[in-house]
PDB file as gemmi writes it, atoms N, CA and C in Angstrom:
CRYST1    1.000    1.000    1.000  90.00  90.00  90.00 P 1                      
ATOM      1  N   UNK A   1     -61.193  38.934  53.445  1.00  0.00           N  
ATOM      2  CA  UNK A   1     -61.385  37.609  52.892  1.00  0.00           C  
ATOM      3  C   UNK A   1     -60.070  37.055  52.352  1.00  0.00           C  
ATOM      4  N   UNK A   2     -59.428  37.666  51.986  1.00  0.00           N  
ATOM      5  CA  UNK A   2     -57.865  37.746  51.528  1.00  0.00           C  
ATOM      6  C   UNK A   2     -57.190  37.095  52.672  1.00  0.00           C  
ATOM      7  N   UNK A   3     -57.029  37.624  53.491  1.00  0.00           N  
ATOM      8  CA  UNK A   3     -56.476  37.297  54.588  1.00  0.00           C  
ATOM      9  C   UNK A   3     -56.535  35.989  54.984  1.00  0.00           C  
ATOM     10  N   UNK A   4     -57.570  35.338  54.937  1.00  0.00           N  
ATOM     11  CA  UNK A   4     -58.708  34.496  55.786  1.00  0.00           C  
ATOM     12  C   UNK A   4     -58.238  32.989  54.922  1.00  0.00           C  
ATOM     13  N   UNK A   5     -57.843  33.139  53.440  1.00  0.00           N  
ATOM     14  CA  UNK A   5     -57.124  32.633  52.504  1.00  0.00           C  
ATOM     15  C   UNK A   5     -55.599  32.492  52.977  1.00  0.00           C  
ATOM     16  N   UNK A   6     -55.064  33.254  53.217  1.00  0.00           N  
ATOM     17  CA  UNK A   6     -53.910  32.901  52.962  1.00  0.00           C  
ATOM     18  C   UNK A   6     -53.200  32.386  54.410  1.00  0.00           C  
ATOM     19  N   UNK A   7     -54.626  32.871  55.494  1.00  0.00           N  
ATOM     20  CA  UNK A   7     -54.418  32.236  56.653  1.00  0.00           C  
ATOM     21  C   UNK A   7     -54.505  30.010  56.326  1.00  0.00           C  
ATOM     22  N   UNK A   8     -55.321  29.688  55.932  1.00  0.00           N  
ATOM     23  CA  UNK A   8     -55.786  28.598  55.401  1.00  0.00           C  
ATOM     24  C   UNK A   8     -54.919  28.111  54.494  1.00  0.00           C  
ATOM     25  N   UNK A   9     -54.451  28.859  53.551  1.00  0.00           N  
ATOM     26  CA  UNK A   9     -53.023  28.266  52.231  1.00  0.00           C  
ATOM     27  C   UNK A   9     -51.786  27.975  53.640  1.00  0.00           C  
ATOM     28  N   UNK A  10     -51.434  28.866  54.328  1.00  0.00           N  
ATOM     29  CA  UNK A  10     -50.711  28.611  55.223  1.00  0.00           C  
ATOM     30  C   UNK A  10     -50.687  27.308  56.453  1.00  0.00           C  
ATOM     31  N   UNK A  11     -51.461  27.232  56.886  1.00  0.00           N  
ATOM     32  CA  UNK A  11     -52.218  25.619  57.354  1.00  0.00           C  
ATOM     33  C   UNK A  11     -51.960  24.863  56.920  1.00  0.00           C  
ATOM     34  N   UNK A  12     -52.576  24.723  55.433  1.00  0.00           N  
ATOM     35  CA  UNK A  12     -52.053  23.713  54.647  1.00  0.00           C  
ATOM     36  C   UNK A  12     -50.942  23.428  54.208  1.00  0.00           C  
ATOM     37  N   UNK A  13     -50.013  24.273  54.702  1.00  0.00           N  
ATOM     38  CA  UNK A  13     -48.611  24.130  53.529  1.00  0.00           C  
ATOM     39  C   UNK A  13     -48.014  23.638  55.254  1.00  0.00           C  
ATOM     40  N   UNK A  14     -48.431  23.900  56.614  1.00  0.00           N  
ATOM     41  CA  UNK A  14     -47.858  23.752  57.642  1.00  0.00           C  
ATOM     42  C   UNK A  14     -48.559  22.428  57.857  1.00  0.00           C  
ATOM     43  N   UNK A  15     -49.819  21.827  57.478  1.00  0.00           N  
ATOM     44  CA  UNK A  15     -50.022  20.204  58.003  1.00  0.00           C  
ATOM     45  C   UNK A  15     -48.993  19.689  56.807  1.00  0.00           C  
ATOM     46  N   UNK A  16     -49.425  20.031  55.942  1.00  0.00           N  
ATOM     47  CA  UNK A  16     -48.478  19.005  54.135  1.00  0.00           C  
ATOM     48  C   UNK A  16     -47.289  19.373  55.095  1.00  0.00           C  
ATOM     49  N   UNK A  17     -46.249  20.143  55.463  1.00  0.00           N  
ATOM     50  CA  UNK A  17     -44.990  19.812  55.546  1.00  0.00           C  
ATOM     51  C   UNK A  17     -44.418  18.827  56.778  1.00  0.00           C  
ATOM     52  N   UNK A  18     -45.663  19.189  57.749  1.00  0.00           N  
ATOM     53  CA  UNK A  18     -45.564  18.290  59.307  1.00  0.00           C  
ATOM     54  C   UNK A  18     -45.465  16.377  58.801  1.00  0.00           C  
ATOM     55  N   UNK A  19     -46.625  16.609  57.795  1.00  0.00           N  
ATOM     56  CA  UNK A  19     -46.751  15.172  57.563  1.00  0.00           C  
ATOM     57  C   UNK A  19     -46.104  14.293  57.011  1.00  0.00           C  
ATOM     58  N   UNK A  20     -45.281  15.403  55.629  1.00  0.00           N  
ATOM     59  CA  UNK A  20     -44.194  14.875  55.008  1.00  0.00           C  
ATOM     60  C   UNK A  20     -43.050  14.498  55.595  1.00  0.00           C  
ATOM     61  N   UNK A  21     -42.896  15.501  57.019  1.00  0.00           N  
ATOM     62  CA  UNK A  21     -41.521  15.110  57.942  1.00  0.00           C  
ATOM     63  C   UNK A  21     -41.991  14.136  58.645  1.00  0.00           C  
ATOM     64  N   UNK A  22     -43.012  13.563  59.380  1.00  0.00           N  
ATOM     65  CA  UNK A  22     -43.366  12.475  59.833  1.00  0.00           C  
ATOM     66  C   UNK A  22     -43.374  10.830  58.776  1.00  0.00           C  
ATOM     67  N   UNK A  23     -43.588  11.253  57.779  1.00  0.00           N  
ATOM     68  CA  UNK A  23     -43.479  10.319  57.073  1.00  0.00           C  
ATOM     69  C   UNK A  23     -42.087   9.539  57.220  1.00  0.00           C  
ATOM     70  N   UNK A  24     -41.203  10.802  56.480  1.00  0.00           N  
ATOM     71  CA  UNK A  24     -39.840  10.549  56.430  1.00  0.00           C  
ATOM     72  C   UNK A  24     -39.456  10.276  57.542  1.00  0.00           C  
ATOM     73  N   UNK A  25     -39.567  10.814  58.909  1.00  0.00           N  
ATOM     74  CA  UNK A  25     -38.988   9.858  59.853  1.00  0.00           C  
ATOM     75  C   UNK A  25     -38.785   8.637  60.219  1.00  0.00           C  
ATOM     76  N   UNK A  26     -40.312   8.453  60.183  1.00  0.00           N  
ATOM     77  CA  UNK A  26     -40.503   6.825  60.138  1.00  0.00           C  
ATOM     78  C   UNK A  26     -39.548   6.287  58.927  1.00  0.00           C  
ATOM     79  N   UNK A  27     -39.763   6.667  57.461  1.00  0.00           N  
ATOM     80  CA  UNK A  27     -39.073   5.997  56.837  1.00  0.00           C  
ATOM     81  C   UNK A  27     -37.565   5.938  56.965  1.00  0.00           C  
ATOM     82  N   UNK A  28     -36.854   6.820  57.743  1.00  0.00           N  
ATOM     83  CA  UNK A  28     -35.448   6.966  58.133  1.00  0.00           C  
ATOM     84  C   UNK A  28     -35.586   5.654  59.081  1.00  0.00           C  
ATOM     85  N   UNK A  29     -36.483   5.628  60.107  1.00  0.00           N  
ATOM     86  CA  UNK A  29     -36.051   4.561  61.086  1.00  0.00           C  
ATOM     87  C   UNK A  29     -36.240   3.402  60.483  1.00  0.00           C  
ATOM     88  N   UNK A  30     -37.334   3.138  60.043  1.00  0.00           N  
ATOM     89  CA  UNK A  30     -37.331   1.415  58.959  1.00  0.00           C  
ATOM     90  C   UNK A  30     -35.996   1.373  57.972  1.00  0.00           C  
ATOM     91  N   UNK A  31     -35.835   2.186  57.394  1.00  0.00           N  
ATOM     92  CA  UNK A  31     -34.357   1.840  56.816  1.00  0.00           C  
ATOM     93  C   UNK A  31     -33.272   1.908  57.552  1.00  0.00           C  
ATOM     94  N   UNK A  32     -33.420   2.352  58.405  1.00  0.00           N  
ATOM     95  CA  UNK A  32     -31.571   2.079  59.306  1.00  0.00           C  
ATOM     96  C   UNK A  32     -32.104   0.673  59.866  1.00  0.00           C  
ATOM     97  N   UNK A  33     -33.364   0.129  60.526  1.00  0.00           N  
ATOM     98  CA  UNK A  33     -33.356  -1.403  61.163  1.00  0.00           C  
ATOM     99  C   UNK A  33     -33.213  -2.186  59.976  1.00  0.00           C  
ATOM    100  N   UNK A  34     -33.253  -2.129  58.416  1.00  0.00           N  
ATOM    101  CA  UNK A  34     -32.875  -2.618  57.219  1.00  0.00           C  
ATOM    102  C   UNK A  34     -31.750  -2.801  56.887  1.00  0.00           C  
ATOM    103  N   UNK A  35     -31.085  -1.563  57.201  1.00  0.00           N  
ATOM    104  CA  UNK A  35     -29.878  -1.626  57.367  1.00  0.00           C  
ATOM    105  C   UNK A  35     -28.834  -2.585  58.389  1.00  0.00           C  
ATOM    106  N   UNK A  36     -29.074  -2.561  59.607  1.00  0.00           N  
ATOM    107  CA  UNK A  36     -28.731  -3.098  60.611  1.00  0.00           C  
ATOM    108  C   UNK A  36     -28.972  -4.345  60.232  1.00  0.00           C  
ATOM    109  N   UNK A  37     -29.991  -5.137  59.784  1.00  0.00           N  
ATOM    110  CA  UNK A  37     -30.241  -6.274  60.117  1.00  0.00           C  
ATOM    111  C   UNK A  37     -29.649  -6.901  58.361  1.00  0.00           C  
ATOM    112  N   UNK A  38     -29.344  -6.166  57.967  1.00  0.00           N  
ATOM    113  CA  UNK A  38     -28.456  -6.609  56.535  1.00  0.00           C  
ATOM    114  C   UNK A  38     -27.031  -6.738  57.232  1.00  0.00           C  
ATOM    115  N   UNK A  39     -26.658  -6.309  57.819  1.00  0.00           N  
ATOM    116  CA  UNK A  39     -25.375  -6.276  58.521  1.00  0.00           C  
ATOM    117  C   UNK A  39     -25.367  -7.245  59.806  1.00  0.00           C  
ATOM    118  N   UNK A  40     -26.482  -7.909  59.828  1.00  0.00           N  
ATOM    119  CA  UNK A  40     -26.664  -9.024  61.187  1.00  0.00           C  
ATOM    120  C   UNK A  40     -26.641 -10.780  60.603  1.00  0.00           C  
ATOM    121  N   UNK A  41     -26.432 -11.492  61.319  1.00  0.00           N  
ATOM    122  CA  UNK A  41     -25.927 -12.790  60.994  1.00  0.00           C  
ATOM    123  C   UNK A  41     -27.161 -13.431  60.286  1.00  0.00           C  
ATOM    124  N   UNK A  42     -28.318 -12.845  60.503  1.00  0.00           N  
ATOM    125  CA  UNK A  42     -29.680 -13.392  59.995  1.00  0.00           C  
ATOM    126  C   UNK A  42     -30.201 -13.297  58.319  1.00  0.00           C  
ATOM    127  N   UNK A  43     -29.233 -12.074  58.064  1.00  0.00           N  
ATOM    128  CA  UNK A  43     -29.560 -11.602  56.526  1.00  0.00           C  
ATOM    129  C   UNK A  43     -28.871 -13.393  55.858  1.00  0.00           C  
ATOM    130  N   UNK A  44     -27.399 -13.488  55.952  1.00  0.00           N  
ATOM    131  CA  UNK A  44     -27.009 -14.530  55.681  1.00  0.00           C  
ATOM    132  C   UNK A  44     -27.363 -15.535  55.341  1.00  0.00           C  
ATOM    133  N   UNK A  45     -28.242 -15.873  56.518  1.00  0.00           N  
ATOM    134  CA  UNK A  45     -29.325 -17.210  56.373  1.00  0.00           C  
ATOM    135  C   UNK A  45     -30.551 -17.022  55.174  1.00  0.00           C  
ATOM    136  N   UNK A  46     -30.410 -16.269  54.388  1.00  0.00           N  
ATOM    137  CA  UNK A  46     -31.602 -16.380  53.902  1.00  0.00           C  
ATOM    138  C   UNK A  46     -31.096 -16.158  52.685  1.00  0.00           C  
ATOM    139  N   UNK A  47     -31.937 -16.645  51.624  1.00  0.00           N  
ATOM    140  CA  UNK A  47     -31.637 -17.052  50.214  1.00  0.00           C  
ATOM    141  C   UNK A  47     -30.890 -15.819  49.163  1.00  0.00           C  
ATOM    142  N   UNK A  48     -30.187 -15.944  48.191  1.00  0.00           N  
ATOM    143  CA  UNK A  48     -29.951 -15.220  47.402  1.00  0.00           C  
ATOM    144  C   UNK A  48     -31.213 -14.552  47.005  1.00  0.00           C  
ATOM    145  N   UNK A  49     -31.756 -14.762  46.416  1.00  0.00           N  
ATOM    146  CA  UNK A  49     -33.066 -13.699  46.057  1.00  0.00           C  
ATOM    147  C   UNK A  49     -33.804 -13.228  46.978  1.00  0.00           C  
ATOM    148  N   UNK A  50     -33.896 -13.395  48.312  1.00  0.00           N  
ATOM    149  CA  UNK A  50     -34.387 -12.778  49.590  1.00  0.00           C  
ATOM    150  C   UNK A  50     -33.222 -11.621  49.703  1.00  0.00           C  
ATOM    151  N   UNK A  51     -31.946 -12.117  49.732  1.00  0.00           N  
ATOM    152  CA  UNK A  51     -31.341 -10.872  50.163  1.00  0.00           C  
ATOM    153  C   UNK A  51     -31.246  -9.857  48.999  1.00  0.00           C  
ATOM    154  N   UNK A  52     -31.277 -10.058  47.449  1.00  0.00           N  
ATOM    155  CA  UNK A  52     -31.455  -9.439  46.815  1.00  0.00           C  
ATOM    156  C   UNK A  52     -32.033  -8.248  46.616  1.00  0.00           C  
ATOM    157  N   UNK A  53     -33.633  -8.847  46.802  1.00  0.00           N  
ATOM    158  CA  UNK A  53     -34.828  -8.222  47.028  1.00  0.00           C  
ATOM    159  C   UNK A  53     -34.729  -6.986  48.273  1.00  0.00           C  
ATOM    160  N   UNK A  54     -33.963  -7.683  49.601  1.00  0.00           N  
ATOM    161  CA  UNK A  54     -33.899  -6.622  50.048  1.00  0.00           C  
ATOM    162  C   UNK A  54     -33.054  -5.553  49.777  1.00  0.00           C  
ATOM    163  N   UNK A  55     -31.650  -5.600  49.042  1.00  0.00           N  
ATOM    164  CA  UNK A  55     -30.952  -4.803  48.415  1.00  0.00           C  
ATOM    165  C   UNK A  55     -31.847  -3.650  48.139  1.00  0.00           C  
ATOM    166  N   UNK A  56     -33.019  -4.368  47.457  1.00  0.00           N  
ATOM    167  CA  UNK A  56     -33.546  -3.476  46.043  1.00  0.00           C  
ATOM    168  C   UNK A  56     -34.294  -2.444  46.896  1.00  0.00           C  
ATOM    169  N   UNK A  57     -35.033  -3.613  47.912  1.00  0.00           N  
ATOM    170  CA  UNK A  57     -35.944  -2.270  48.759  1.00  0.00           C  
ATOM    171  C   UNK A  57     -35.132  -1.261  49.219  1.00  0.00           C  
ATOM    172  N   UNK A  58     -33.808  -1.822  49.959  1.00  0.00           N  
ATOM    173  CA  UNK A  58     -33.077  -0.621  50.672  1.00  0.00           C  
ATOM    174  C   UNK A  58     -32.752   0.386  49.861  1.00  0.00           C  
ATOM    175  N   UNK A  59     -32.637   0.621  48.221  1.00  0.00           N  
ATOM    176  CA  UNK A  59     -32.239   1.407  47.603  1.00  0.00           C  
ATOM    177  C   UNK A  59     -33.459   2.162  47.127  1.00  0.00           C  
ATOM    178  N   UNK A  60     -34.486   1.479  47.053  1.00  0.00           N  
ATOM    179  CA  UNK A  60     -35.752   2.025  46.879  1.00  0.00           C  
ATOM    180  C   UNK A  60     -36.358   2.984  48.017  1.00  0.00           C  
ATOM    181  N   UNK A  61     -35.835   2.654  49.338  1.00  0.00           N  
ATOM    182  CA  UNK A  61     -36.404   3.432  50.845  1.00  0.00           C  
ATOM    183  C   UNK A  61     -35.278   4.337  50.831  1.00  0.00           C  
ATOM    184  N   UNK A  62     -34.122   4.318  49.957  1.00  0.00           N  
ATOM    185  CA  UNK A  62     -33.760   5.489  49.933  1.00  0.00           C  
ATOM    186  C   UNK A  62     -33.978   6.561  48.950  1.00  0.00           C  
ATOM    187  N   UNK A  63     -34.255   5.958  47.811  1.00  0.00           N  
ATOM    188  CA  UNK A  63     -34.637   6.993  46.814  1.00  0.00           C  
ATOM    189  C   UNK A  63     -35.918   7.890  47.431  1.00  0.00           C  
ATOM    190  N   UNK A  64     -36.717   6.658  48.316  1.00  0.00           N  
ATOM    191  CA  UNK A  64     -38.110   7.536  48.792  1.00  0.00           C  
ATOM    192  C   UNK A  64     -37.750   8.650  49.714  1.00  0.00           C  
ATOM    193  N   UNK A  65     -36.708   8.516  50.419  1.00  0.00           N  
ATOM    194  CA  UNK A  65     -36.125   9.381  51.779  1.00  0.00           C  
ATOM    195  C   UNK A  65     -35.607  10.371  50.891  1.00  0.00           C  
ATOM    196  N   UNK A  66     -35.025  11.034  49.915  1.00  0.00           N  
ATOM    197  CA  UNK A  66     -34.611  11.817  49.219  1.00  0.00           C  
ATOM    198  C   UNK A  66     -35.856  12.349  48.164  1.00  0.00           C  
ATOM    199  N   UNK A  67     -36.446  11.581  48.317  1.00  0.00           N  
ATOM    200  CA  UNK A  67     -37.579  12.696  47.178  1.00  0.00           C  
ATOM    201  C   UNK A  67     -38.357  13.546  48.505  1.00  0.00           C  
ATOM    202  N   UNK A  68     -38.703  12.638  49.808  1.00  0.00           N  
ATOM    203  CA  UNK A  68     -39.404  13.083  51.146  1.00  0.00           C  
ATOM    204  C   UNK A  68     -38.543  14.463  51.412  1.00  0.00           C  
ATOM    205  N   UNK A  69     -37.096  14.310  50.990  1.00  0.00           N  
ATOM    206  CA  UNK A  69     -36.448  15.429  52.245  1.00  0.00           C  
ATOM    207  C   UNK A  69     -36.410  16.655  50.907  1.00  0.00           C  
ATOM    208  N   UNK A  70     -36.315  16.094  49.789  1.00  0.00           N  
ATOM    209  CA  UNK A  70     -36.449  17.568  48.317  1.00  0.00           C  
ATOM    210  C   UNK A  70     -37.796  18.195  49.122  1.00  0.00           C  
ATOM    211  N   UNK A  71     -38.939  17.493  48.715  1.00  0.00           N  
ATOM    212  CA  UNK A  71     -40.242  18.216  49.036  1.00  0.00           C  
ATOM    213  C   UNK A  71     -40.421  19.252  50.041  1.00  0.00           C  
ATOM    214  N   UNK A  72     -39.810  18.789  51.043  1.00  0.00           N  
ATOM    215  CA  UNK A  72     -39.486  19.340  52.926  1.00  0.00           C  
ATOM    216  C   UNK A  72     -38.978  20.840  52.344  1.00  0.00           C  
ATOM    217  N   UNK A  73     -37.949  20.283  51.443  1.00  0.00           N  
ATOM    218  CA  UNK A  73     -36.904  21.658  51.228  1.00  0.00           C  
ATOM    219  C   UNK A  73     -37.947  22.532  50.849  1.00  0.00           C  
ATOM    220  N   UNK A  74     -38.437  22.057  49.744  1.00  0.00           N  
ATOM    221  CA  UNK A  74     -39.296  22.748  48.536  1.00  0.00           C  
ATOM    222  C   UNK A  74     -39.919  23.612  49.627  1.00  0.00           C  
ATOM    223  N   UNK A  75     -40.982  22.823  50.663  1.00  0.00           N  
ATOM    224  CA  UNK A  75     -41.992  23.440  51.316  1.00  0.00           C  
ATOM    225  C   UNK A  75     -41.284  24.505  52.185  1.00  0.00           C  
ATOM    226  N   UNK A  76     -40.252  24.317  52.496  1.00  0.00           N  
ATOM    227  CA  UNK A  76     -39.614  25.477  53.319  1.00  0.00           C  
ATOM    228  C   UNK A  76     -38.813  26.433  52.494  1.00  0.00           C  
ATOM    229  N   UNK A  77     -38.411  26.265  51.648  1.00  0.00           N  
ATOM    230  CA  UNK A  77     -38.288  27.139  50.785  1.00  0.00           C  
ATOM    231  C   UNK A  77     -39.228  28.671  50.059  1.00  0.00           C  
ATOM    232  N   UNK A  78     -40.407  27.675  49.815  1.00  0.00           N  
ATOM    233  CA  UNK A  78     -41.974  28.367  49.553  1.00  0.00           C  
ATOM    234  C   UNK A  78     -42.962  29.022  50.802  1.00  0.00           C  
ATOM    235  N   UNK A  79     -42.260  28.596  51.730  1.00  0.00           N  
ATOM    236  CA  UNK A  79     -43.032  28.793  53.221  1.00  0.00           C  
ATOM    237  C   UNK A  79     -41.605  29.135  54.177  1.00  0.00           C  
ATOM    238  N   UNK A  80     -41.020  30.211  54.024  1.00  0.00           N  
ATOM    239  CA  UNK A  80     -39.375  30.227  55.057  1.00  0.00           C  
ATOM    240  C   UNK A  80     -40.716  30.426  56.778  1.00  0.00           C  
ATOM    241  N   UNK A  81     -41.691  30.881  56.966  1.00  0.00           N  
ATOM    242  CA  UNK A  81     -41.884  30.901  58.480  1.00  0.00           C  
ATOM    243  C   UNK A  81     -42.405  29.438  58.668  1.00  0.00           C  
ATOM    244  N   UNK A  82     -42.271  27.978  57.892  1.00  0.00           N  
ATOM    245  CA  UNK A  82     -42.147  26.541  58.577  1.00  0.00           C  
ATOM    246  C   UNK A  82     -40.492  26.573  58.960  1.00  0.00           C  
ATOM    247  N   UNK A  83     -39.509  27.057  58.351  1.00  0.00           N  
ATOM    248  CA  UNK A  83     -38.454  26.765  59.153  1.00  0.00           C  
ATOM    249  C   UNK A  83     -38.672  27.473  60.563  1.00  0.00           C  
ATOM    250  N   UNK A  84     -38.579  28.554  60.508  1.00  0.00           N  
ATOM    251  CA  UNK A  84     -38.377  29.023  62.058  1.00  0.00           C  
ATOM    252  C   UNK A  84     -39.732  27.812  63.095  1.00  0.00           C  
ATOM    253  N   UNK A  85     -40.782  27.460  62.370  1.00  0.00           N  
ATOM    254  CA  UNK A  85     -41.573  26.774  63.405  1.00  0.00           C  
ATOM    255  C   UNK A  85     -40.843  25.503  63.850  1.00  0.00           C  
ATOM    256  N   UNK A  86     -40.199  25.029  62.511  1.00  0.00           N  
ATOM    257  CA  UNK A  86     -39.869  23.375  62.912  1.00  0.00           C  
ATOM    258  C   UNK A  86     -38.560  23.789  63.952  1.00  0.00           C  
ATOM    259  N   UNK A  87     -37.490  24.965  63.860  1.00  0.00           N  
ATOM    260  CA  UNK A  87     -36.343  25.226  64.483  1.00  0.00           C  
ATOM    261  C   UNK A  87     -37.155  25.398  65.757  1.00  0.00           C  
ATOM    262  N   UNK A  88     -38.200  26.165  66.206  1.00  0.00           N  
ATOM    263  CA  UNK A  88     -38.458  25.894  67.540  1.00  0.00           C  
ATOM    264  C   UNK A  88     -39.269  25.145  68.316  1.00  0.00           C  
ATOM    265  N   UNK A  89     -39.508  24.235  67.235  1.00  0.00           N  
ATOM    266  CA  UNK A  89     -40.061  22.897  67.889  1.00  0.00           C  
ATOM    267  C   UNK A  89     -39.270  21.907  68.191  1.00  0.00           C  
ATOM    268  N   UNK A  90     -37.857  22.106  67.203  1.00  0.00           N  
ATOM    269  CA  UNK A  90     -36.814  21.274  67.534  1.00  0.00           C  
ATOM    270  C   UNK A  90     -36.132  21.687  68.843  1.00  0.00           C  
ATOM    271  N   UNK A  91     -36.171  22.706  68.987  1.00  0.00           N  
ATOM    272  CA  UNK A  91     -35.485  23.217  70.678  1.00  0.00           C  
ATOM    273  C   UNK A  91     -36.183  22.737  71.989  1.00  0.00           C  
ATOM    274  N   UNK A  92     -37.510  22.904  71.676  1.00  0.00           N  
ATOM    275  CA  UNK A  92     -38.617  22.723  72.343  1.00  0.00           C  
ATOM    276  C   UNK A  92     -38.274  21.426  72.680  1.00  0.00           C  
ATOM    277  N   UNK A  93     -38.328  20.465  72.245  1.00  0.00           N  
ATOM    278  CA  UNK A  93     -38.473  18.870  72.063  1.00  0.00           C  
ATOM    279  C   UNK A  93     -36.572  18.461  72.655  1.00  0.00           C  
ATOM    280  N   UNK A  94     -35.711  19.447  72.425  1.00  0.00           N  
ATOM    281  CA  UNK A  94     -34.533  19.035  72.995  1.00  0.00           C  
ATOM    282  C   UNK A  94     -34.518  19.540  75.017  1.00  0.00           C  
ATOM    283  N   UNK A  95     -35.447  20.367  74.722  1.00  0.00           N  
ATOM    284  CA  UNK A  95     -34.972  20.850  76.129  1.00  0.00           C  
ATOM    285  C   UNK A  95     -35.762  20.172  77.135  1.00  0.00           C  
ATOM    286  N   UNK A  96     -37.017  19.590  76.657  1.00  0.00           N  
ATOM    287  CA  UNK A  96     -37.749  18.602  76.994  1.00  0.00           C  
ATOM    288  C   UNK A  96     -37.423  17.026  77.001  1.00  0.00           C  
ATOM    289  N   UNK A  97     -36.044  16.585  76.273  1.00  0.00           N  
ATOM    290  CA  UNK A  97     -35.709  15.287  76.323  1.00  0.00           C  
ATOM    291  C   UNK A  97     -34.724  15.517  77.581  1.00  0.00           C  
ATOM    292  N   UNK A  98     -33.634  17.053  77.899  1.00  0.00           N  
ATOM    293  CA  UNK A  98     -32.735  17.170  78.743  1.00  0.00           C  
ATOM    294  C   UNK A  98     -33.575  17.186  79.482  1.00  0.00           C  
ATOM    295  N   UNK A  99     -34.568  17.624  80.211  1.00  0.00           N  
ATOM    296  CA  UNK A  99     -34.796  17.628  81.580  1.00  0.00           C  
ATOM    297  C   UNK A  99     -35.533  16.175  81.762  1.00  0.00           C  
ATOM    298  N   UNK A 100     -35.667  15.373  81.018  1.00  0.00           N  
ATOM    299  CA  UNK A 100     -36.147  14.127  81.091  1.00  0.00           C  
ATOM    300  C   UNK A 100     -34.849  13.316  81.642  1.00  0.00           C  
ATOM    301  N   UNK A 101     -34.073  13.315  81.147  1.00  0.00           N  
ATOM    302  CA  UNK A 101     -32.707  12.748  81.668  1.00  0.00           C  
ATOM    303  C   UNK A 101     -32.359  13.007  83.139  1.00  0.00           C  
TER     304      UNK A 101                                                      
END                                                                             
C-alpha cells in the first residue's frame, strides 16, 4: 500500500511539474511578442499610459516567469527522476524536430 502511495505522490509531482513548465512556456512566448512589439513602430503610437501600463505588465510577466522557473527547480530538486524525464523528452522532441527538417 506504501508503494501504491508513493507511486501516486510521484504522478502528482510529475503532472504539477509538466504543467508548471507548460505554463511557463506559454508565458515565455507572450512576453517575448511583448517584448517585440514594444520595440515595433506601433508601441509609439499609443498613449503614454498605454505604454506605461505595458511596461508594468512586462515586468509583472516577468516576475511571473521567475517564480514559474523557482517552482520547476523546487520540483526537480524534490523529485531529481523529473529531471532525467524532462532531459529525455527534450532529446526525444529534438531528434524528432531534426528528422522533420
Amino acid at each position: 500500500m506504501d508503494n501504491k502511495k508513493e507511486t501516486n505522490s510521484s504522478k502528482s509531482a510529475h503532472t504539477v511539474h509538466g504543467d508548471i513548465s507548460k505554463e511557463k512556456t506559454a508565458l515565455d512566448e507572450n512576453k517575448q511578442k511583448l517584448m517585440d512589439f514594444r520595440q515595433g513602430p506601433e508601441f509609439q503610437t499609443l498613449s503614454p499610459e498605454h505604454q506605461q501600463l505595458l511596461e508594468r505588465q512586462a515586468t509583472a510577466m516577468d516576475g511571473y516567469s521567475q517564480a514559474l522557473g523557482n517552482r520547476i527547480s523546487l520540483f526537480e530538486r524534490e523529485n531529481p527522476e523529473l529531471v532525467k524525464e524532462s532531459s529525455l523528452k527534450e532529446e526525444k522532441d529534438s531528434k524528432s524536430k531534426k528528422k522533420d527538417e
